[in-house]
C-alpha positions as CSV (number, residue, x, y, z in Angstrom):
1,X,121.1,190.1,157.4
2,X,122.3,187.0,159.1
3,X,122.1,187.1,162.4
4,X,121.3,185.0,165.8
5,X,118.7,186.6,167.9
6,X,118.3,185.8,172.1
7,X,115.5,185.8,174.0
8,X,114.4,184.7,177.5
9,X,116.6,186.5,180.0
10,X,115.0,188.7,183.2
11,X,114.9,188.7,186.5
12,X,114.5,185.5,188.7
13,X,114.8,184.2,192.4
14,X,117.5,182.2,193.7
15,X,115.9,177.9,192.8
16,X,113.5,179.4,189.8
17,X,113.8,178.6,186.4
18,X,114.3,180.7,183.1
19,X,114.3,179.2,179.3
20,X,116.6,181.2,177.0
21,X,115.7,181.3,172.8
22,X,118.1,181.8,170.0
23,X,116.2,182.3,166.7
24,X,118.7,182.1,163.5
25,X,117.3,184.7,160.7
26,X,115.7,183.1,158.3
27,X,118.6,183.2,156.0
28,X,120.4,181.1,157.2
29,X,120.1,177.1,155.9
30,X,122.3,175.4,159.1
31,X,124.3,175.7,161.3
32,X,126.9,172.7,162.5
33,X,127.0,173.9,166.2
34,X,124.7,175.8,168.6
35,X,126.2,176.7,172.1
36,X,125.4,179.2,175.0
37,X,128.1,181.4,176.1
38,X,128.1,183.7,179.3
39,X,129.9,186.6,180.5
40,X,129.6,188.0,184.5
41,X,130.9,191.4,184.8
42,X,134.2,191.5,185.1
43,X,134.5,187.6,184.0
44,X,135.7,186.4,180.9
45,X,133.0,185.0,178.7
46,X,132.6,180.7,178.9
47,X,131.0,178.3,177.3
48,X,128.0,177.0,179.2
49,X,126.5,174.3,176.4
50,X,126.7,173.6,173.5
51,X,124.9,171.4,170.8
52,X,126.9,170.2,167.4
53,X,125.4,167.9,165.1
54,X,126.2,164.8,165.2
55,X,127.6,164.9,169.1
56,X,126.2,164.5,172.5
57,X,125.5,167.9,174.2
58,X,128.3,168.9,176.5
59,X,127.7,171.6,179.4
60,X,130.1,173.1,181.7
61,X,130.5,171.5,184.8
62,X,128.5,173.5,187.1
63,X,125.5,174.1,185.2
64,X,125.6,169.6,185.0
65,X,122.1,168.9,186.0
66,X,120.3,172.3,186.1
67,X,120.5,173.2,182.3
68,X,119.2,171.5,179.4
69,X,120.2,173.0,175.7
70,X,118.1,171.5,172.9
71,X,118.3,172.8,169.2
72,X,115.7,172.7,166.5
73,X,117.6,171.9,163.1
74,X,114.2,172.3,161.1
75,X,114.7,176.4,161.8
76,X,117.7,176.5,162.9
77,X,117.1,177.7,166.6
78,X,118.3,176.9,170.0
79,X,117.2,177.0,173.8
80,X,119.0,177.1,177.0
81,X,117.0,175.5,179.7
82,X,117.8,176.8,183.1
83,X,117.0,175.2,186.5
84,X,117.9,175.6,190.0
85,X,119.1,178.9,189.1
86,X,121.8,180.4,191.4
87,X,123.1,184.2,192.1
88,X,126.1,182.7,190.6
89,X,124.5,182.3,186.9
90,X,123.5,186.1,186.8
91,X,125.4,186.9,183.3
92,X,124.5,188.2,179.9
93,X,123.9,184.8,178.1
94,X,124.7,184.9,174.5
95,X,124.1,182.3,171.6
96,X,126.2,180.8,169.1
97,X,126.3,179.5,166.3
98,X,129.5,177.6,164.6
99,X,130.2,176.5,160.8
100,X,127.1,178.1,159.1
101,X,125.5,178.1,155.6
102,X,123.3,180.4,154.3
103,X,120.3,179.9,151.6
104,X,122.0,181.8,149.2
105,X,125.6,179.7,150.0
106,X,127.7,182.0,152.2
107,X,129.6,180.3,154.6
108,X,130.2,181.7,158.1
109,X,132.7,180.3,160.4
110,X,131.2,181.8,163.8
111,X,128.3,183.8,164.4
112,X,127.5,185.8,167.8
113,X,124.2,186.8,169.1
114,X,123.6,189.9,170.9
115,X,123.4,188.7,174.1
116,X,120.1,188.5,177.2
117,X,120.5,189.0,180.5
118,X,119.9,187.2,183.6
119,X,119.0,188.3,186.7
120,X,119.2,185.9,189.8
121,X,118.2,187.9,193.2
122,X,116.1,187.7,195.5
């Protein structure tokens, strides 16, 4: 099954930190584009980074300077890391992944993950 796994979401205080995972199965041979996505209830779901080969990250603008993606191309995953973390950020993050091939030569224009949530409260 090809599929995009995330990890890393809970419960954090208003200034802490959190470091989100998306794992690609291990079917899957690349992918062009790894981005985080979240969604606030109520909200419509946004692009908060994204990684393609080839370009300079690009985040949204109020996550500038508290959140670091990084990909691993070797395996295919990704990782949101999250600073400064505000009440505002409280979403279900979700990872994905854009133009990918598959070991056995499948070809998948988009692929979603399931989605983590984070928590910011006191």
């Amino acid at each position: 099954q090809v599929q995009l796994v995330e990890s890393g979401g809970g419960l954090v205080q208003p200034g802490g930190s959190l470091r989100l995972s998306c794992a690609a199965s291990s079917n899957i041979f690349s992918t062009n584009t790894m981005s985080w996505h979240r969604q606030a209830p109520w909200a419509q779901r946004e692009l908060v980074a994204a990684a393609t080969d080839g370009r300079s990250p690009n985040y949204e603008d109020s996550v500038k300077g508290r959140f670091t993606i990084s990909r691993n191309n070797a395996n295919n995953t990704a990782f949101l890391q999250m600073n400064e973390l505000k009440p505002e950020d409280a979403a279900v993050y979700y990872c994905y992944g854009g133009d990918i091939w598959t070991m056995s030569g499948y070809r998948y224009l988009e692929l979603w993950g399931q989605g983590t949530l984070v928590t910011v409260s006191k």
